[in-house]
N, C-alpha and C positions, 0 to 999 in steps of 0.2 A: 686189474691193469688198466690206463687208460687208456680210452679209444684216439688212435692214431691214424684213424681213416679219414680226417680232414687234414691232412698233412700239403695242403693247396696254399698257394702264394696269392698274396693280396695287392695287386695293382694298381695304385689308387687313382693314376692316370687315365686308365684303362676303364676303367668303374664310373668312372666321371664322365665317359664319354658317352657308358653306357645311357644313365642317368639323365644326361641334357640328353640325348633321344627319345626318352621316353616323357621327360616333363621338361620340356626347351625353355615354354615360357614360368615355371614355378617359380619361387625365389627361395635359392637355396642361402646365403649370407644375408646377414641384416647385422651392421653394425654403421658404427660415427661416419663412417664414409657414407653410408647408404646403403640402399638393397642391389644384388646382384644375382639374378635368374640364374639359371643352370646352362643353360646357352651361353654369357656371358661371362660365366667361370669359366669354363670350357674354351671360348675365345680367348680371354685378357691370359690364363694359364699356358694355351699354346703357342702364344704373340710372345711370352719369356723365355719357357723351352725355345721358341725356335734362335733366338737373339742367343741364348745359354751357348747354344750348339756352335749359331755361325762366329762365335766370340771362342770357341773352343774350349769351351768343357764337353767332356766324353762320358758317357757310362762309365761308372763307375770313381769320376773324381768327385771330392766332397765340395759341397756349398755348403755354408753357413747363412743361417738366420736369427741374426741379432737384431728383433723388433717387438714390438709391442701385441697384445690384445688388434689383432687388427685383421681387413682382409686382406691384406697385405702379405702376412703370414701366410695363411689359408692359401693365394694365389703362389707365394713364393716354395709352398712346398706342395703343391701339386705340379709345380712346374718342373722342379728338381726331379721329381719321380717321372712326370714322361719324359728325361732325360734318360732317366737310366741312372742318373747321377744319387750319391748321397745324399741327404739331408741333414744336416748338422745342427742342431738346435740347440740355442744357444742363452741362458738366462738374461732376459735382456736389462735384467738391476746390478749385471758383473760390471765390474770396471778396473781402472789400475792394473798392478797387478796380478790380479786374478783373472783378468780376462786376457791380459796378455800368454800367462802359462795356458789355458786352456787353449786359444789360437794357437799358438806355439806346437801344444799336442794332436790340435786337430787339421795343421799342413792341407790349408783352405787352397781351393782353385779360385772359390769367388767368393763375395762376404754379400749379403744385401742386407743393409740396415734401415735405420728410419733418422731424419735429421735433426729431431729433436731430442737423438743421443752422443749424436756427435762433441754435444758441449762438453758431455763429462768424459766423450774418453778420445777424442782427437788427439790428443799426445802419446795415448797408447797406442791408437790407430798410425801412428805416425811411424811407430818402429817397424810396421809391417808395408813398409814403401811399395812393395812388387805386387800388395795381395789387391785384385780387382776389387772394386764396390758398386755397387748399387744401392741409390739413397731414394729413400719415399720422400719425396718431394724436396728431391734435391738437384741439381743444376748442370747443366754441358752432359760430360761424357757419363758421368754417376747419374745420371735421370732415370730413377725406376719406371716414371710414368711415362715415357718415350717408348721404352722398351715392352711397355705393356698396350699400347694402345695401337701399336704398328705392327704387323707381321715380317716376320722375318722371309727371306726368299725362297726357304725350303728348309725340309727339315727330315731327316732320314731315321726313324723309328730303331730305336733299340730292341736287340731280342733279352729281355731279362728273363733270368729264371728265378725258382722260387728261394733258393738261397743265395741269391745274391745279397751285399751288405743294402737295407734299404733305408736307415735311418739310426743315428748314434746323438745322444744324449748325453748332457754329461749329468755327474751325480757326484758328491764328495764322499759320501756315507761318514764314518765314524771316524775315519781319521783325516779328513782336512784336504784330501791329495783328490783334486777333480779325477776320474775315470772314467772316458768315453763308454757310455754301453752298446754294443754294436746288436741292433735287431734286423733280423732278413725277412722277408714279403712273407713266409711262414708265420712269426711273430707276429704280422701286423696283421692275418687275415684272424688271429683271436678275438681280440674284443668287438668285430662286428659278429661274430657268432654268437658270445654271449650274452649280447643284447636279443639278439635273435631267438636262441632258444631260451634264455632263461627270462627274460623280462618282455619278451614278445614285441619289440619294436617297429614299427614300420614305416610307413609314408606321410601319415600324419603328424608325427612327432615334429616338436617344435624344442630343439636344444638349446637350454642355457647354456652359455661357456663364461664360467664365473671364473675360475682358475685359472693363473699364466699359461699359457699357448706354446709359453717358452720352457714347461715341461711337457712328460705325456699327454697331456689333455690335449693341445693344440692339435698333433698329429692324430691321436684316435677317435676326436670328434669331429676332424675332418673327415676322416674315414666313415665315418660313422652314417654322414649325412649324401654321399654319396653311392654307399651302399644300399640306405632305403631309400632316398629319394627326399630325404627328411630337412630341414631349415634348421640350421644355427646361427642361434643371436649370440654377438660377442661383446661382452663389455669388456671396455677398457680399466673402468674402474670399479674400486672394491667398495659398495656403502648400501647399508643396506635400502635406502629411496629409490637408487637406482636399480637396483635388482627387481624391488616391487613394483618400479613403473614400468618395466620392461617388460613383467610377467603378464602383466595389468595390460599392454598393450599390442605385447605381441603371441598374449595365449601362450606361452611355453607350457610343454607337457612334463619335461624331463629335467633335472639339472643332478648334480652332485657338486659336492664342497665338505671342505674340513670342517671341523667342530665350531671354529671360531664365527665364520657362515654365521650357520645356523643359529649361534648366541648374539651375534648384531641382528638378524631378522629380530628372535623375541624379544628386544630390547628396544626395536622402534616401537615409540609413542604412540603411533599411527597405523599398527600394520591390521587391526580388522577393517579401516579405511580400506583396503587394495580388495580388486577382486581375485584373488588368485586360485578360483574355480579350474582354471584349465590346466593346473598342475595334478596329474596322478601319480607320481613317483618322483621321490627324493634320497638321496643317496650321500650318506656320511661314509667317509673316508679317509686314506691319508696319512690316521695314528688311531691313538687306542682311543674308542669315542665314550663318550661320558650316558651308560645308561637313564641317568635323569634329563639332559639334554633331547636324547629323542624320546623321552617323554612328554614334557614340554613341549617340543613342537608339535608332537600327535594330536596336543590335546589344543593346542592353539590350532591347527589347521586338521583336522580328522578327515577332510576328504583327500588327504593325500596319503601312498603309501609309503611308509618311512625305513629304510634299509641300508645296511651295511655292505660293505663290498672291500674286500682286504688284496694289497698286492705292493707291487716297488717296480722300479723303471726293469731291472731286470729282467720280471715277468710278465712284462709287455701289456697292461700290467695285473691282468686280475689273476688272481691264484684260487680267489673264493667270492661269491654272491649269495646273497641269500635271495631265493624264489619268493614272489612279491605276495605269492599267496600265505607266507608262511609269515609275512613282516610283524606282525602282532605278536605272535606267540613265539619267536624267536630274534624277536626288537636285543637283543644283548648279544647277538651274536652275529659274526664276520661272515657266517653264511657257509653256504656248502664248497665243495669243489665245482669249479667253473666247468663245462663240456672239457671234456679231452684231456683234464688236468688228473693228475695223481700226486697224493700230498700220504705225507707221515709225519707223527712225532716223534723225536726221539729224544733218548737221553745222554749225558755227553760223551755216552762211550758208541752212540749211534747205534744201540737198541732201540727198538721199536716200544714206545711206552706202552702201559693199558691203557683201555678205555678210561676218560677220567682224569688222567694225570699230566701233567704241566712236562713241556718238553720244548725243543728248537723244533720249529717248522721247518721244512726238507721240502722239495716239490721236483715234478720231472713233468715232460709233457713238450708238445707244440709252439709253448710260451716260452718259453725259458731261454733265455739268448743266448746269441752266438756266442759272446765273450765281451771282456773286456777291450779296446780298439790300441791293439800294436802292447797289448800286456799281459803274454799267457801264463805265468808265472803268477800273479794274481786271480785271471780265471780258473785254474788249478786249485789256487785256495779256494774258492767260492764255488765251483760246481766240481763234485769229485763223484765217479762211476754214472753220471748220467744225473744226478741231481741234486737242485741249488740249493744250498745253506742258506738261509734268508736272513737268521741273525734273531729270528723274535722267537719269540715264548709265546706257546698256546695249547689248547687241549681240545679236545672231542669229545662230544656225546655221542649219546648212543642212536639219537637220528642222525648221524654223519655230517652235524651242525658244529662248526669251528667257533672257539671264545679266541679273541684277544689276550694276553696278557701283560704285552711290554716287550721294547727290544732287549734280547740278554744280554747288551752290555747297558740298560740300565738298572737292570735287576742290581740292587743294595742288598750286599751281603752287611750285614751288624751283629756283632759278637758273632760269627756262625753262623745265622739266623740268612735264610734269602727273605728279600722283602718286594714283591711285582708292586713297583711303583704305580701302575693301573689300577690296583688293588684299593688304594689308598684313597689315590683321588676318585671313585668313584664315590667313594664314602663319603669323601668333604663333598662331592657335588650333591649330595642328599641330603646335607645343609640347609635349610629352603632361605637362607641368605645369601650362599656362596654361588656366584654365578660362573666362576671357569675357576681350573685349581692343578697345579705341579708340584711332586715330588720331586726329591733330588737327594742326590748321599752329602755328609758335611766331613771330611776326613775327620777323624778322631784315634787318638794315641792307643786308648784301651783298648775301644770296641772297634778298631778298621774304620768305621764310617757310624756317624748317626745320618738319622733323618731329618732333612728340614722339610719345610712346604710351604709354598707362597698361593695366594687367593685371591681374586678380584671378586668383590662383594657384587650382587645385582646392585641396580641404581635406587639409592635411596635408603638403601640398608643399612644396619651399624650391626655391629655384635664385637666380643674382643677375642684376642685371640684365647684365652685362660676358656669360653665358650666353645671354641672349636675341638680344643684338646678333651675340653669334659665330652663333647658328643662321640668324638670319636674312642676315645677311654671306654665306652658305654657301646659299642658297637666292632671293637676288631680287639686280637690278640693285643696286648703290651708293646710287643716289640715291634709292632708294626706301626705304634703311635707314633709321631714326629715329637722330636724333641725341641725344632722353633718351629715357628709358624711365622709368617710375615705376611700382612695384610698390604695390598697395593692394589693403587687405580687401575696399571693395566701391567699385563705380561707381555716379555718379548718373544717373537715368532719368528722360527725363518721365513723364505721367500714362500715354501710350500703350504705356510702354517700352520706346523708344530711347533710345539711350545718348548723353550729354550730350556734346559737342565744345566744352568750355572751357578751352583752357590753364591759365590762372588756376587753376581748379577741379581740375583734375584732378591738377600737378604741387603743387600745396600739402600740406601734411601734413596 
């Protein structure tokens, strides 16, 4: 059973205060604005809250932040939490219509943006006439930097408790319809434990924040850094020059990123150029990772420790880590159960699988949110007698070390036959031509679905596709060979970056 005796709420207001008392003048944020000590977060965060409070937001009404990589971010949701208030986080590349339905479902008290998104969605912004704003560098009564740089006249401290709502995210999942995930100060005091007990994190660490801010990463690496005391660098943008000068210059210890990350580093021209000695831990994540990728990078950087870490916005978010001592010998896998968490396979009559065998991952514990935001009808579907359906496929060794396999709705059934689209592409990544690779089903009359697969060659490479089918022919069952292949410069990715499964899109020119 898991252990349920840190069943504590995580105050990130509260924590931050603790933190600038203990290191006033450190520099906890480093990013394009500049550096910002821990005394100064602390100040410009409660120079917000208090203007949030005398403007009338209350405990418990939601703000929105729709903004970029920025400390802007960072300030705008530590503020919202010494309110007492929600935090609504918000993808800041939505726009149109799609941002208007998400506002619509998430019935803002306040919105804080930044002004150089206003271009693309000021006509959306326009249908929402009554909802407040605050703009990062923006003018008169909308001046975020007004309100950050003056104290408010007072400000009277909320009592929150540990299940209070403290942070809702949205997520589309598989069918397209945003749903706010609502996590309470329970939820968010996990991933600073995890770091804690499982990766031993402390004071010295230096956080990359490569991934939008404007999902989980933003809020749990905030958290993160003022529970130890620790410094986060935030880029705004994704390239790998900049990630390595950043390393290069501001000593980062830590970061994690998707697969695609990690294939832009090994692909700069330049990257034994960078000193990137002060990195001991790197963390792939996100979707199912390509065990020849963290090969690669081992062997391009060996002083760093290379690891998996598995989870979704609903489990706040880790559900599994792998122990940094084990990253060598367990490099192919998603890692253990996190502190406090308890996971099962099953199968789809929601038997418990054996040892070994391929099943839906199920989880229960401390992490696991409160619900869906104003949709129990749907959290019903997804969390039933206490624990979450997550929706992938994975199995268990016999060290209580979890594989990936693919989400089960993109498991390709053909003739009968299941085929773990993860399965595949690892295969084409073993290619030593193929530098990134997706699977995908193609409807078909006879068989339900064939398989196709699309490839981005490293640079420089050629091979044809008649190549790929013979290595892989030589290497996996029949049915699990792809029946096209399509070679292309690059794949499409969502905002989070996984990789898109469109036939349509992917076999088009």
């Amino acid at each position: 059973m898991a252990d349920d005796s840190h069943q504590v709420g995580f105050f990130a207001a509260d924590i931050l205060e603790r933190s600038a008392q203990k290191f006033p003048e450190k520099v906890a944020l480093i990013s394009r604005e500049g550096e910002l000590t821990f005394k100064e977060v602390r100040e410009r965060a409660a120079n917000l809250a208090g203007h949030m409070q005398s403007e009338g937001i209350r405990q418990g009404d939601r703000v929105g932040l729709l903004l970029p990589n920025s400390s802007a971010f960072a300030l705008g949701y530590y503020a919202t939490q010494k309110t007492g208030a929600v935090t609504v986080v918000l993808d800041a590349r939505l726009k149109g219509r799609e941002l208007a339905g998400v506002l619509r479902d998430a019935d803002l008290s306040l919105l804080m943006t930044h002004k150089r998104l206003l271009a693309d969605n000021d006509a959306t912004l326009g249908e929402f006439g009554q909802l407040a704003r605050w703009v990062v560098d923006g003018e008169g009564e909308q001046d975020f930097e007004k309100r950050l740089s003056h104290p408010a006249e007072c400000f009277v401290p909320p009592e929150p408790q540990p299940t209070n709502d403290a942070l809702i995210l949205y997520t589309s999942g598989t069918t397209g319809e945003p749903k706010g995930v609502v996590l309470n100060h329970i939820n968010l005091a996990q991933f600073p434990r995890c770091m804690t007990e499982v990766c031993k994190t402390g004071a010295n660490e230096v956080l990359g924040c490569i991934l939008p801010m404007s999902h989980i990463s933003g809020p749990i690496q905030c958290n993160e850094i003022v529970d130890k005391g620790g410094t986060l660098v935030i880029f705004d943008q994704m390239n790998p020059v900049t990630l390595l000068e950043g390393i290069q210059r501001h000593r980062i210890t830590v970061f994690h990123g998707v697969p695609v990350i990690f294939q832009l580093l090994l692909g700069a021209a330049n990257l034994k150029d960078y000193d990137t000695t002060s990195v001991s831990l790197a963390a792939m994540m996100g979707t199912t990772v390509p065990l020849p990728l963290m090969r690669a990078f081992k062997k391009s950087q060996p002083h760093i420790k290379v690891i998996q870490g598995y989870g979704l916005t609903e489990s706040s978010p880790l559900i599994t880590l792998t122990d940094p001592k084990d990253a060598d010998a367990k490099m192919a896998s998603i890692g253990k159960s996190a502190p406090g968490v308890e996971i099962k396979i099953v199968d789809e009559r929601g038997r418990e699988a054996p040892e070994g065998e391929a099943g839906e991952i199920i989880t229960r514990g401390p992490h696991v949110m409160k619900g869906y935001f104003r949709r129990p009808e749907v959290t019903a579907e997804r969390i039933r007698n206490g624990w979450l359906y997550t929706g992938d496929i994975g199995r268990c060794d016999s060290d209580g070390y979890y594989y990936h396999l693919g989400r089960k709705d993109d498991m390709i059934i053909t003739g009968g036959l299941n085929v773990y689209p993860a399965e595949v592409e690892n295969m084409l990544s073993e290619h030593p031509q193929v530098q990134e690779a997706v699977v995908f089903p193609i409807p078909d009359s006879k068989r339900g679905n064939i398989i196709g697969a699309a490839v981005v060659l490293r640079p420089g490479e050629k091979t044809a596709e008649r190549d790929l089918l013979t290595f892989l022919r030589s290497n996996l069952a029949n049915f699990k060979v792809p029946q096209k292949i399509k070679i292309r410069d690059s794949l499409p990715h969502t905002s989070s970056g996984k990789a898109v499964r469109d036939a349509s899109a992917l076999l088009s020119d």
